[in-house]
C-alpha positions as CSV (number, residue, x, y, z in Angstrom):
1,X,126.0,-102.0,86.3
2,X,125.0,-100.9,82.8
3,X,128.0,-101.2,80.4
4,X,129.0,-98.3,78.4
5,X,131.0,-100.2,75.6
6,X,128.2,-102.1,74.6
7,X,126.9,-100.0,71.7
8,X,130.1,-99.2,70.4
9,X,131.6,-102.6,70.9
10,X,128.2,-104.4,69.4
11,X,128.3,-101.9,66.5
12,X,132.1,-102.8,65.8
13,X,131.5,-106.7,65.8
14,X,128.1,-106.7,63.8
15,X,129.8,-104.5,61.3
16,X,132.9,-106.7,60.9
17,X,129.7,-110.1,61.4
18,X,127.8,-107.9,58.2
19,X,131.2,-107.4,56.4
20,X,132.4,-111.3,56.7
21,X,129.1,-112.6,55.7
22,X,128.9,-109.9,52.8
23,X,132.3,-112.0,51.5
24,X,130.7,-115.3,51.9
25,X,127.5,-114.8,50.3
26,X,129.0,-112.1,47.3
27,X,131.6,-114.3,46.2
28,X,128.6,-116.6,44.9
29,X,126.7,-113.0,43.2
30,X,129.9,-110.9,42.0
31,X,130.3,-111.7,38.4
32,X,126.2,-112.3,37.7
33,X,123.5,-110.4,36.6
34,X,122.0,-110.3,40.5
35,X,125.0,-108.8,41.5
36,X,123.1,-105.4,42.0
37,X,120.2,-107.5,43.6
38,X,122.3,-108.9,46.1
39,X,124.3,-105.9,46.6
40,X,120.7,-103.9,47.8
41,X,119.3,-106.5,49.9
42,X,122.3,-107.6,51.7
43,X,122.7,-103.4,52.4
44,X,118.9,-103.5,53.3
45,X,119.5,-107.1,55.8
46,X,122.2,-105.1,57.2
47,X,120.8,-101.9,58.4
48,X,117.2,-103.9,59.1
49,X,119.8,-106.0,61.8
50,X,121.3,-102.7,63.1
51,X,117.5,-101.0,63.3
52,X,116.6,-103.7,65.7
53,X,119.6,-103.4,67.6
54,X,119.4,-100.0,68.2
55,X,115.8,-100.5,69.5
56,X,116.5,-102.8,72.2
57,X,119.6,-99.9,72.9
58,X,117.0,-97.7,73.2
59,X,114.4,-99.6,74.9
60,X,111.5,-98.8,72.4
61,X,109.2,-100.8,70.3
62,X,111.4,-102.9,67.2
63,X,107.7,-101.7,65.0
64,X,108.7,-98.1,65.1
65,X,110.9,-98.8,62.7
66,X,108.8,-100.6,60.0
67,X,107.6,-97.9,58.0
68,X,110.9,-96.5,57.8
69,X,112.7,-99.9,56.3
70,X,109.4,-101.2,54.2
71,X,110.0,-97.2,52.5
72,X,113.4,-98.5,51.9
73,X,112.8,-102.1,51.0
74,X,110.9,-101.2,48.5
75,X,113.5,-99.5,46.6
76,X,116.0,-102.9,46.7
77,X,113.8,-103.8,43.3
78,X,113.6,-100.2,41.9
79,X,115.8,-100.2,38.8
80,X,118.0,-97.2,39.8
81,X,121.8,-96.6,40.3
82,X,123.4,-98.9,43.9
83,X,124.8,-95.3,44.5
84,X,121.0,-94.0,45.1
85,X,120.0,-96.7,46.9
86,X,123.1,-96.4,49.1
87,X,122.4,-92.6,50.0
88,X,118.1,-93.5,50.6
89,X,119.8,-96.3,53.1
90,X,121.9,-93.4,54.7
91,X,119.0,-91.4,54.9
92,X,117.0,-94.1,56.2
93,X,119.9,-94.9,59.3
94,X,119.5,-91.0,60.3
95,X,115.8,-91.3,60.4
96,X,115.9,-94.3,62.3
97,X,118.7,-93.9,64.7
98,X,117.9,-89.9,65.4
99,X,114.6,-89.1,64.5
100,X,112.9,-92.3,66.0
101,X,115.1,-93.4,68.6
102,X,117.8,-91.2,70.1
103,X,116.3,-88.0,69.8
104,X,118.1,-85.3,70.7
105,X,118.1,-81.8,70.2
106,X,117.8,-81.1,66.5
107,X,120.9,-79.1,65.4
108,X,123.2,-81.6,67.5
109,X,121.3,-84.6,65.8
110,X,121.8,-82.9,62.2
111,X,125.1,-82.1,63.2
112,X,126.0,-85.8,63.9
113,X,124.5,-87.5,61.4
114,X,125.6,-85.1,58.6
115,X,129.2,-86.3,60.3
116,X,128.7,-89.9,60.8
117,X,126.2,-91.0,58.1
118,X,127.3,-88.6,55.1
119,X,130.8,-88.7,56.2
120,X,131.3,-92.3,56.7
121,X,129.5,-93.2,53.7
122,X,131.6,-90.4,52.0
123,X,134.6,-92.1,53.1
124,X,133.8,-95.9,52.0
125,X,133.1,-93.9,48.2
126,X,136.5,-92.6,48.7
127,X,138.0,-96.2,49.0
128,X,136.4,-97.3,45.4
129,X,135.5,-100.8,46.9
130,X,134.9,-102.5,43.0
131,X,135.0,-106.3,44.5
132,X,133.5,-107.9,47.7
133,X,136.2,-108.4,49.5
134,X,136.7,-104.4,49.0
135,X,132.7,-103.8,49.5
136,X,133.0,-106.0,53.0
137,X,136.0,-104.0,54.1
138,X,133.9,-100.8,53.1
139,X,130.7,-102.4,54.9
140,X,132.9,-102.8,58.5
141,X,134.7,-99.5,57.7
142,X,131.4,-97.4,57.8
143,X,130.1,-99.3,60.9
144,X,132.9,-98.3,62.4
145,X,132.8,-94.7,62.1
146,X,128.7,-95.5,63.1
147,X,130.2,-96.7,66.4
148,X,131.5,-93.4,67.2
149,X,128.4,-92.0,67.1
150,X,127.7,-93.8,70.9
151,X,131.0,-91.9,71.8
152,X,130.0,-88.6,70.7
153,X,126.5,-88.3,71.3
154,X,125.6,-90.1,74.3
155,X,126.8,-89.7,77.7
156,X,128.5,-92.8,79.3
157,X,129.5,-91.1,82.9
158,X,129.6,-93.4,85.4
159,X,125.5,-94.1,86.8
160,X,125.1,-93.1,90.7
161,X,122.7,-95.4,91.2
162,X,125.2,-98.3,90.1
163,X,128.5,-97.5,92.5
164,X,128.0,-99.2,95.4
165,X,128.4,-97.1,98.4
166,X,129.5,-98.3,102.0
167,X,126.6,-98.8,105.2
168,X,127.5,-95.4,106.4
169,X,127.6,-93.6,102.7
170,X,123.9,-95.1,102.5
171,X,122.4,-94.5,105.9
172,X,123.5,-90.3,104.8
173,X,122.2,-90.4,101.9
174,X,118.8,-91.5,103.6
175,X,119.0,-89.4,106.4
176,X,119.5,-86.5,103.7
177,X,116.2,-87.6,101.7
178,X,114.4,-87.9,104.8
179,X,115.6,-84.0,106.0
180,X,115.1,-82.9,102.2
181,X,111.0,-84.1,102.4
């Protein structure tokens, strides 16, 4: 039976995973001159993790999205502000998670990514996070309002296919095909 939790379940514990290790390795990185360094590539590590996740989600081939995160990877080294780099890796999420794997129509796609992406990143910006500990709280915060995308724009109803039907439920639903053809 397929599970319908699973992408908003595996979205909630690899955000909090991304948040914890964010602690661990930042704590090393906060008060040094590779702070902003660390800060882009562990942002980059994170959504390249989540991009290959949300392949095997959606069943399609993990180098569809290579072009999209080499575009973004190669901004972790541009010398601009962490607050540009952290709206390109919003942008980057939308293209990846609407435009190359769960397409849907485009309005409805626009719709929830403007309220997911731009609003959960809006709302981590809200919060100030100036520490790690505050930035890791800010990382699991926005993959949890990601997880609601799942919720929202996918429909989890209960597969036909999957409910398992008693001998006499089956032999009708046979003898129905067979009168349909």
């Amino acid at each position: 039976m397929n599970n319908s939790d699973r992408p908003v379940r595996t979205t909630i514990f690899f955000g909090l995973f991304c948040g914890l290790l964010f602690i661990a390795l930042g704590l090393f990185f906060e008060h040094t001159i590779f702070w902003s360094i660390f800060f882009r590539i562990s942002i980059f590590s994170c959504l390249a993790a989540y991009s290959f996740i949300l392949a095997t989600w959606a069943k399609k081939k993990r180098i569809s999205v290579i072009f999209p995160l080499l575009f973004l990877f190669f901004f972790v080294f541009y010398d601009s502000s962490n607050f540009a780099f952290l709206l390109l890796s919003l942008g980057m999420l939308s293209w990846i998670r609407s435009g190359v794997f769960f397409q849907n129509a485009f309005v409805k796609s626009l719709g929830a990514e403007i309220t997911f992406s731009i609003g959960g990143g809006a709302l981590v910006a809200y919060f100030c996070p100036y520490s790690s500990l505050t930035w890791a709280l800010g990382i699991w915060m926005f993959f949890l309002i990601q997880s609601l995308y799942f919720i929202v724009m996918t429909d989890f109803g209960p597969d036909e296919k999957c409910v398992d039907a008693d001998a006499f439920e089956q032999a009708r639903m046979r003898a129905e095909g067979i009168l349909k053809n």
